[in-house]
C-alpha positions as CSV (number, residue, x, y, z in Angstrom):
1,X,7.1,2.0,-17.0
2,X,4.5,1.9,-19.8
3,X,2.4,-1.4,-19.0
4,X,-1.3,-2.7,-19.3
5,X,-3.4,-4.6,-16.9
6,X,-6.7,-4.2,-15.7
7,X,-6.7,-2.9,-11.9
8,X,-8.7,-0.5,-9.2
9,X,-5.7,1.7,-7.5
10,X,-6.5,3.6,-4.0
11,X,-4.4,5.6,-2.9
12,X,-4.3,6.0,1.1
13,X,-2.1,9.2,2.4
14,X,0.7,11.1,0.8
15,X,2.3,12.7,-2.0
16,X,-0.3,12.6,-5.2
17,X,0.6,10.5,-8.2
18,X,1.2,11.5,-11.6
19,X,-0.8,9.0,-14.2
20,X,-0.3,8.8,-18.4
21,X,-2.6,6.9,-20.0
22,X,-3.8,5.4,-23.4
23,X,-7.0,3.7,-24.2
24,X,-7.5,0.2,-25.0
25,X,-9.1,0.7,-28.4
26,X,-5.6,2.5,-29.3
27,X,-3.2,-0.6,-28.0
28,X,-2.3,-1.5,-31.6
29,X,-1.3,2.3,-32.3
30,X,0.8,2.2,-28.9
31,X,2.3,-0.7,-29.2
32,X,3.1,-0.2,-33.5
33,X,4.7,3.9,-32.6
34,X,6.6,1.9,-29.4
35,X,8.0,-0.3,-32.0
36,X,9.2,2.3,-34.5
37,X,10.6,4.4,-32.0
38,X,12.7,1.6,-30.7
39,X,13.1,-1.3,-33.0
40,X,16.5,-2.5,-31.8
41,X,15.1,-3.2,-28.2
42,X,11.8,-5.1,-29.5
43,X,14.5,-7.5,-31.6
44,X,16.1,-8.0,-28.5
45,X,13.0,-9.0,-26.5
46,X,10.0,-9.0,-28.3
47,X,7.9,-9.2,-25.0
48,X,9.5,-5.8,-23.8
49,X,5.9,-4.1,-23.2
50,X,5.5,-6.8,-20.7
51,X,9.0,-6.7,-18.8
52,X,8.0,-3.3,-16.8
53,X,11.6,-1.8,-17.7
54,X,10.9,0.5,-20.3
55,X,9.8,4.3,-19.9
56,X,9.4,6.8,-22.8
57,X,8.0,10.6,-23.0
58,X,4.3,10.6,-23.8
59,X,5.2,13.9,-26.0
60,X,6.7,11.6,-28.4
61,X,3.6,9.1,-28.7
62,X,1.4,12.3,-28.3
63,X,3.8,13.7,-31.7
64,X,2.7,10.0,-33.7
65,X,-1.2,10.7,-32.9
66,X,-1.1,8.1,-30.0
67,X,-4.0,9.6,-27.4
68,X,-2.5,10.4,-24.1
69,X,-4.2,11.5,-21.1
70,X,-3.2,12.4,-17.9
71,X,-4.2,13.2,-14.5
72,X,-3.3,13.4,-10.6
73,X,-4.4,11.2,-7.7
74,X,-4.6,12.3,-4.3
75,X,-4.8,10.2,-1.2
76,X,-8.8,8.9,-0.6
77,X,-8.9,9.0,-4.5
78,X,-9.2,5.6,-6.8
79,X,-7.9,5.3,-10.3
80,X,-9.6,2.4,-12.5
81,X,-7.3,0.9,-15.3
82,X,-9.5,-1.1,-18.0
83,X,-8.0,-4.0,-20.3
84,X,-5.5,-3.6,-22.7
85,X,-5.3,0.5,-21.9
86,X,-1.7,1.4,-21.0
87,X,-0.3,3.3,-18.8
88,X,2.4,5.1,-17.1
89,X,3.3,7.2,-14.0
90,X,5.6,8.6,-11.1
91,X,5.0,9.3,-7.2
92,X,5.5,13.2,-6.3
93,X,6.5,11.8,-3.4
94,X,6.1,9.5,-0.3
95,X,2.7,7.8,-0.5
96,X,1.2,4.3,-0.1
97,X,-1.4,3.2,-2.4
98,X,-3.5,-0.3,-2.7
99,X,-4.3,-2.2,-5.8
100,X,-6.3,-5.0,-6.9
101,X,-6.7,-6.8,-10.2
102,X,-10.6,-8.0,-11.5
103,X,-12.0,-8.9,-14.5
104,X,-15.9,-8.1,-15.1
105,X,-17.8,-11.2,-17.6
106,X,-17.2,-9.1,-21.0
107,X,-13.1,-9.4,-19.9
108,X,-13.2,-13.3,-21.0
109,X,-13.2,-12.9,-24.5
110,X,-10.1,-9.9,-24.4
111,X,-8.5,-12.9,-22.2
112,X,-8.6,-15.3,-24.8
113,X,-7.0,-12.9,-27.0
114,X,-4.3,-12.4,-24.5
115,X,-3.6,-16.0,-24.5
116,X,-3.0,-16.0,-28.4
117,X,-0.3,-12.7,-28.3
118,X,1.4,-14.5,-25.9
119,X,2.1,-17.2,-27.2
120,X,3.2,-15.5,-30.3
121,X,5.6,-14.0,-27.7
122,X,6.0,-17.4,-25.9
123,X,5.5,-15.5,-22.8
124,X,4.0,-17.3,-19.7
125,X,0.7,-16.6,-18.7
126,X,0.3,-15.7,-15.1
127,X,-2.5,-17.8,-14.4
128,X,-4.2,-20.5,-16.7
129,X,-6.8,-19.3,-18.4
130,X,-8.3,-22.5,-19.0
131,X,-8.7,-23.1,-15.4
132,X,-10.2,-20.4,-14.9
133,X,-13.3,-20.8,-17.4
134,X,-13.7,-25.0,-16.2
135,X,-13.6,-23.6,-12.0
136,X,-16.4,-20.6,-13.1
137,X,-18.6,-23.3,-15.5
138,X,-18.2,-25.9,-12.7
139,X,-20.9,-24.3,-10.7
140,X,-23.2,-22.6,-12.9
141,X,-26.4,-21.8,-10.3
142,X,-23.9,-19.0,-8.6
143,X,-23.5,-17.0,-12.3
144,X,-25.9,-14.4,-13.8
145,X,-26.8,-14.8,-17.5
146,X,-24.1,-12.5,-18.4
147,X,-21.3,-14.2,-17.0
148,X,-22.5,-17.3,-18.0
149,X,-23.2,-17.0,-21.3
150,X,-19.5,-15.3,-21.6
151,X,-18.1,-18.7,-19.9
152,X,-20.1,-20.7,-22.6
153,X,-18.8,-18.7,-25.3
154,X,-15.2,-19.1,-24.3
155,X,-15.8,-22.6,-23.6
156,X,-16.7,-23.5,-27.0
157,X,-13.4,-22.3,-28.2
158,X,-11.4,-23.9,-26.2
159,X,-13.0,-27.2,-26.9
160,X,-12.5,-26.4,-30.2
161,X,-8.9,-25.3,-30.1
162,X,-8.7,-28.6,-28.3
163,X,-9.8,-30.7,-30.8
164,X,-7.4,-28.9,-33.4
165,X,-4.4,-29.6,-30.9
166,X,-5.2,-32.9,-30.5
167,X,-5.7,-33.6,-34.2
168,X,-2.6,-31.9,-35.0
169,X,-0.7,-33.9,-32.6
170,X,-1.8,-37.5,-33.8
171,X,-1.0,-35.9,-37.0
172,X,2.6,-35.1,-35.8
173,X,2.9,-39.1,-34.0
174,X,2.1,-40.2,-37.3
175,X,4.2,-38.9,-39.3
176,X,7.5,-39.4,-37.2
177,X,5.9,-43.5,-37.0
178,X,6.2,-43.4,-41.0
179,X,9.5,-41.9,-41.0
180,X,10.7,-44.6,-38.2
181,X,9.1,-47.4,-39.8
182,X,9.1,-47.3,-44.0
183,X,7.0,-49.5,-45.7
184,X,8.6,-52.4,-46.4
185,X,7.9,-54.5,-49.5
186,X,8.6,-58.0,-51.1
187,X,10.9,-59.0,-53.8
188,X,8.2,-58.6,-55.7
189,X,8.1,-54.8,-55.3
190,X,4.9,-55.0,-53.5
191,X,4.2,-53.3,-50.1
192,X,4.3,-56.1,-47.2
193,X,4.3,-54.1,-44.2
194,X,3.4,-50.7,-44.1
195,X,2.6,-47.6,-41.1
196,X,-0.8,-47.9,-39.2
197,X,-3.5,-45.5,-40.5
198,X,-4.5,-42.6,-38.6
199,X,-7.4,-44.3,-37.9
200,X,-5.7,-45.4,-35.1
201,X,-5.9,-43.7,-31.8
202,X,-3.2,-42.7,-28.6
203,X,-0.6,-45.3,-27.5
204,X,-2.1,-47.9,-29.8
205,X,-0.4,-45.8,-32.7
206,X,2.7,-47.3,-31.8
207,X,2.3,-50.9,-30.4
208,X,-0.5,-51.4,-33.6
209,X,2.1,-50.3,-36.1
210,X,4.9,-52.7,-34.6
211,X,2.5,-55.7,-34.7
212,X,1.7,-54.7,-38.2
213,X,5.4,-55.0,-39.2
214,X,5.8,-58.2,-37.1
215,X,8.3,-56.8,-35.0
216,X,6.4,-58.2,-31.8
């Protein structure tokens, strides 16, 4: 199966292992000649690249201009898989290998990107990226400068993509409180009661806007 994660493979004893793969900086190319080669099984399931079922012949990406390399691992050899590079592969034979996933500092921003083209997918994430950045910024004597300034980096986004969430929320709260509650006016034609601005903040949206409207 055709998939991309970052990993360090060893492989013990055994039969050697056949590997395919295609670099990161050509993931777009991979995943766009995947597409066109089989469009009916991406409108079924748009994640497929990430459901581990799907095999195809490197000749036919190799054919589209996709790079494709290849090579064998023996047992006391190790294979390192970087981010976003595919890749693809068959045992000869019996063996057992060991893997591993990591993620050196300059992986955090390719992790953020991850987070956005899956949830264009709405695909889970496996673990919460979020968490991740608030446990390694929670003590900040144990990182080097590089890792550190990465966290701080991809902590200002995601205080900012915060902010935007939240923002577009209250936005969302008010607008379904002015659909619930219209303005009402007088026989005059003049407004007597009318929605809350969006001035107002969290649960006081609702109980200021009823009090508004006398309804309490």
């Amino acid at each position: 199966m055709w998939v991309t994660r970052a990993w360090i493979v060893v492989q013990c004893l055994g039969e050697p292992k056949t590997w395919y793969g295609v670099p990161g900086e050509a993931a777009e190319f991979f995943e766009d000649s995947m597409r066109k080669s089989a469009p009916e099984l991406f409108e079924q399931s748009p994640d497929l690249l990430h459901q581990l079922t799907t095999i195809m012949n490197p000749n036919i990406f190799m054919s589209m201009g996709v790079p494709v390399v290849k090579t064998h691992q023996g047992a006391g050899e190790f294979v390192v898989t970087f981010p976003r590079a595919y890749h693809a592969g068959f045992n000869q034979g019996y063996n057992f290998a060991e893997a591993v996933n990591f993620c050196p500092a300059d992986w955090l921003p390719i992790g953020r990107v991850c987070i956005d083209y899956y949830r264009k997918l709405q695909r889970q994430c496996v673990f919460s990226h979020e968490e991740l950045i608030c446990k390694i910024a929670a003590d900040p004597d144990s990182l080097d400068f590089h890792l550190a300034a990465a966290t701080h980096k991809d902590m200002l986004v995601m205080v900012d993509n915060e902010k935007k969430l939240r923002k577009r929320l209250l936005d969302m709260i008010y607008y379904q409180v002015s659909l619930t509650y219209p303005p009402i006016f007088s026989t005059n034609g003049n407004v007597a009661c009318q929605p809350v601005q969006k001035k107002s903040r969290h649960t006081k949206l609702f109980k200021s806007h009823q009090q508004l409207c006398g309804l309490h």
